[in-house]
Phi, psi and omega in degrees: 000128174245148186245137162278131165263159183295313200271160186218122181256171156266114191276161188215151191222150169217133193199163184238157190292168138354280167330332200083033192257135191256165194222108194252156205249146162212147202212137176260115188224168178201164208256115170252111181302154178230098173288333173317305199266343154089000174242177173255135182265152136286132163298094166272107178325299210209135170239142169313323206068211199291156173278302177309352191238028182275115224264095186287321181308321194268324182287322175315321194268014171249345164282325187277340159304311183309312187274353140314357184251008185231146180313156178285304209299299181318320160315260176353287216281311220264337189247351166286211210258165168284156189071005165245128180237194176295119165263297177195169184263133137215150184283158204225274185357241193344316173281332201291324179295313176322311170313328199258315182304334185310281176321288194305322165303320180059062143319303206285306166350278198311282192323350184275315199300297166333320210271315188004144146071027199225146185273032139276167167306137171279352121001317207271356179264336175272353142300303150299349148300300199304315215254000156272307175323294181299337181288310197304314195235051144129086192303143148185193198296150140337287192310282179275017179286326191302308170320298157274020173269322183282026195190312218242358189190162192257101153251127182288111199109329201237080169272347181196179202204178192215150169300290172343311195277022207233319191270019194255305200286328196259004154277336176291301172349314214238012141332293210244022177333309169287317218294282162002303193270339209281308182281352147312307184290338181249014182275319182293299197308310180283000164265344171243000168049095191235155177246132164237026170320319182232104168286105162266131194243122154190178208235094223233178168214148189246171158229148144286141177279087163241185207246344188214138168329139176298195200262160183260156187226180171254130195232163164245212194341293146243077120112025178261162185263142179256190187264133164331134171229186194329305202280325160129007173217176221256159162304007177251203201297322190221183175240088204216158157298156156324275173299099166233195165257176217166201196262074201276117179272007175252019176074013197239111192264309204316349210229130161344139144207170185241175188200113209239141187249161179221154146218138186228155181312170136314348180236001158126008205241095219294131157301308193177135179226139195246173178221173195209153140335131180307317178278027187276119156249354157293091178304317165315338189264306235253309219265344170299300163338281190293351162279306171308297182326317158278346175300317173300012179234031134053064145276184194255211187255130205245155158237094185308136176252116184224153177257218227266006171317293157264072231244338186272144189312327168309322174293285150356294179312308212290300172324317169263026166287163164071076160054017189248149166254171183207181236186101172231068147030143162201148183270130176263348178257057177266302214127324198308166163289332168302297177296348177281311198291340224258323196277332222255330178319131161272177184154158167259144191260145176263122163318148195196332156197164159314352178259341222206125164235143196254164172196139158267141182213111191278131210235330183179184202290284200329308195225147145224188183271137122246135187249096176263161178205151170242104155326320172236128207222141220288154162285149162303134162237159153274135170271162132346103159323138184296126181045038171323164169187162192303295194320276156309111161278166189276142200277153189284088211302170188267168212281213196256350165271344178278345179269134206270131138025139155229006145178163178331316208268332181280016164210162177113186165327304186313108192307140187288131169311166195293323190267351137306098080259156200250173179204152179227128176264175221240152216297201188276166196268124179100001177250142177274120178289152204261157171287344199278151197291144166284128176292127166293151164304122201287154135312124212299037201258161168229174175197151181225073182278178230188117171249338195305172199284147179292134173205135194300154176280137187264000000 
């Protein structure tokens, strides 16, 4: 009777030439009891043939078969050396690339120079690499950002991490947050040689889904929390959560939100992004911030760009303190006193594309118009009334006195333009057309106004 055992080796044979030249052999074998002989024999499984002559390529790739069938980790453990064993696995790729973006930035410099004189872990800059890293390749909490850095990825520098370090690093963080950005930002420009000649500024809101607003605190202006007095509450103007409600530009007034501003290059490239309170709607005040904030970072001379949110003169002004001009989006049917002197002006417009014509109109020493307009502006078409029939007619638009204007250049003195004439398309074949004057199409106007230096429209 033979008993099989489990384990399987290589067995090695030998035997010699004629010459006496020895010639070794290798065979995949394993130990079979032989109770009859009361000893263990060898199995020859499989044989390799000569060792000098062994198709090494063919073994690899039957180890690599092999080792498809086993856990990575249990593979490892299986192909080291004796006395050595498997500790853990963790992916590299994503942080390792983050990291060199890290570096090439020279993040880790500036954050070194900063922690100078300070009683923190020399740490806390490969902590907030990790807790950037973790927004990046897989967002979640602090708590479980802490996890997965001790557990879920290879950081250089970093082998484990804490919730504690993690919320120490993002207090320092916001300690030193202006310092931070301005020599971050100017570690970029100089490595991309970026012009900052033209700021684009604006403004969005984000919301969370909670059920309640943050607690209200006392903040001043702009929208920092102040320090606690005697009585437990603070001097300032109001009283608000980070997260409150608002004005939701994503339609959800119902939900906590904060309101966040960015600026960016001409080419696209964040300057510096601020946060707000969820209720801030003074746009003067927001657009006040963001300026003061930037006078200490020794820009050249800037020309702002805003859309028409920040349109009011007061803002205007402001803007064109220290030698800067701005580029500010207008609504022309708002009303201003400006954009009507601007409408009423005559002048001719220059083709600039097939679409889109221009016109200048200088308003005052200070300020001007540019005013595009799109000569062809999409047609009005009608549907169908929901469950046409011959039979049924199409409902009747309200008459033309009840309909605002549909654009500037169709009133006032001025003869109405080509693209003021309304066209209708003609309804579906079995629907009955209405007698009624056809609703115009609206019109295409834009606006821009401009302190920038006057230079002729080409």
């Amino acid at each position: 009777m033979l008993v099989s055992s489990r384990d399987m080796y290589v067995k090695t044979t030998t035997r010699r030439n004629k010459d006496g030249t020895p010639v070794r052999y290798l065979h995949l074998a394993h130990n079979q009891w032989d109770q009859a002989a009361g000893r263990s024999v060898p199995k020859i499984l499989y044989g390799f043939g000569r060792e000098d002559q062994l198709d090494r390529a063919a073994i690899k790739r039957l180890v690599a078969a092999l080792s498809g069938l086993l856990e990575p980790a249990d593979a490892l453990a299986a192909t080291v050396g004796a006395g050595l064993g498997f500790v853990e696995s963790r992916p590299l790729g994503g942080a390792y690339v983050l990291d060199g973006l890290w570096h090439r930035l020279g993040i880790d410099k500036v954050m070194a120079n900063l922690l100078k004189g300070r009683r923190l872990d020399r740490r806390t800059e490969r902590v907030l690499f990790g807790l950037v890293a973790n927004r990046a390749l897989a967002p979640s909490s602090k708590l479980a950002a802490a996890a997965w850095i001790t557990h879920d990825v290879h950081i250089d520098g970093l082998p484990a991490s804490s919730d504690d370090a993690c919320y120490r690093a993002m207090d320092w963080l916001h300690d030193v947050t202006s310092a931070l950005e301005r020599e971050v930002f100017w570690q970029l420009a100089s490595l991309l040689d970026l012009e900052v000649d033209l700021l684009f500024f604006d403004t969005t809101s984000t919301y969370f889904e909670l059920d309640e607003p943050d607690e209200p605190v006392a903040r001043d202006e702009r929208g920092q929390v102040l320090p606690k007095t005697e009585n437990g509450d603070g001097d300032g103007e109001e009283l608000a959560g980070f997260g409150s409600y608002g004005k939701s530009k994503d339609h959800r007034d119902d939900l906590p939100q904060i309101v966040i501003g960015m600026a960016v290059t001409r080419a696209g490239i964040p300057v510096r992004v601020w946060c707000w309170p969820g209720n801030t709607t003074d746009s003067a005040l927001l657009i006040r911030q963001v300026k003061q904030d930037l006078r200490d970072w020794t820009l050249a001379r800037v020309i702002w760009v805003a859309d028409r949110g920040f349109a009011s003169a007061q803002n205007r002004r402001y803007l064109r303190r220290g030698d800067h001009h701005d580029i500010i989006g207008e609504r022309l049917r708002s009303g201003s006193a400006e954009a009507t002197a601007a409408l009423q002006r005559q002048g001719r417009y220059q083709q600039v594309a097939g679409n889109l014509r221009v016109k200048e109109v200088r308003i005052s020493q200070a300020e001007r118009f540019v005013i595009c307009h799109n000569p062809r502006p999409p047609t009005a078409t009608r549907r169908p009334a929901r469950g046409c029939s011959p039979s049924s007619p199409r409902r009747s638009p309200a008459p033309p006195s009840s309909r605002r204007p549909s654009g500037p250049s169709c009133a006032g003195s001025s003869p109405p333009s080509p693209a003021c004439t309304a066209t209708c398309a003609p309804p579906p074949a079995g629907c009955s057309a209405s007698t009624s004057t056809p609703a115009r199409p609206r019109q295409a106007w834009t606006a821009s106004t401009c302190c920038a230096p006057l230079t002729p429209l080409r």
